[in-house]
C-alpha positions, 0 to 999 in steps of 0.5 A: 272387583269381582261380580256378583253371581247375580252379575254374572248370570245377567252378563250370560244373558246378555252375551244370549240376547247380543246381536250376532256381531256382540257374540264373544266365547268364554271358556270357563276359566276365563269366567272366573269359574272355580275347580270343584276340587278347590271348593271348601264349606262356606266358600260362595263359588261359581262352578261349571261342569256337566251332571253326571246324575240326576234324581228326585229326592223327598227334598227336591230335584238333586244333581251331581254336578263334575268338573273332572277335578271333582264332584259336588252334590246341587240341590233345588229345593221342592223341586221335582225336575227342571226342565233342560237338566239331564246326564250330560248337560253343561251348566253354571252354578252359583251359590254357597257351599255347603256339607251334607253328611261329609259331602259338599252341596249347594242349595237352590243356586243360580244357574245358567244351562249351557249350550252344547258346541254342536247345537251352536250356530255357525252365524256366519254360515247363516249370514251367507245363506240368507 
């Protein structure tokens, strides 16, 4: 049985708020993340990738999100920014697939900033020095 994007979101925010000893590391595909060039209208996906634009748009904040096989439009409605959401950011999206003069987009989805690698603690180091 596959989990829910709601499901999902809430198990990251679990591995977040897990004692130190709880923590484990996922890659993307084991996830359960899907390539962007495999997406098709209408398909509900969880993708990750980094934005590699960002702009707002009359319609809201508008990003342009690549997993290095290919690139879908992310739009949050009467938006003008969020918080965290940059160039370079990695970040998970979940949503419904949808087109937008011949480009893929998703609306108002879910998503879950990652944590860049070099901004990750070393827990054991902490542990020693305490």
């Amino acid at each position: 049985m596959t989990a829910s994007p709601a499901q999902r979101a809430l198990g990251f925010v679990r591995r977040i708020l897990a004692k130190d000893d709880e923590i484990v590391e996922e890659e993307p595909a084991e996830a359960g993340a899907a390539a962007i060039s495999s997406i098709r209208v209408r398909d509900k996906v969880h993708l990750v990738g980094a934005v590699q634009e960002t702009s707002s748009t009359p319609e809201g904040w508008q990003v342009e999100l690549s997993d290095g096989t290919g690139t879908v439009t992310v739009l949050w409605m009467g938006r003008l920014a969020i918080p965290g959401i940059g160039v370079g950011t990695t970040m998970h999206v979940w949503g419904r697939v949808a087109a937008r003069h011949s480009e893929l987009l998703i609306y108002n989805p879910v998503y879950a900033i990652q944590a860049p690698k070099e901004m990750t603690p070393d827990l054991g180091k902490m542990r020693t020095q305490i």
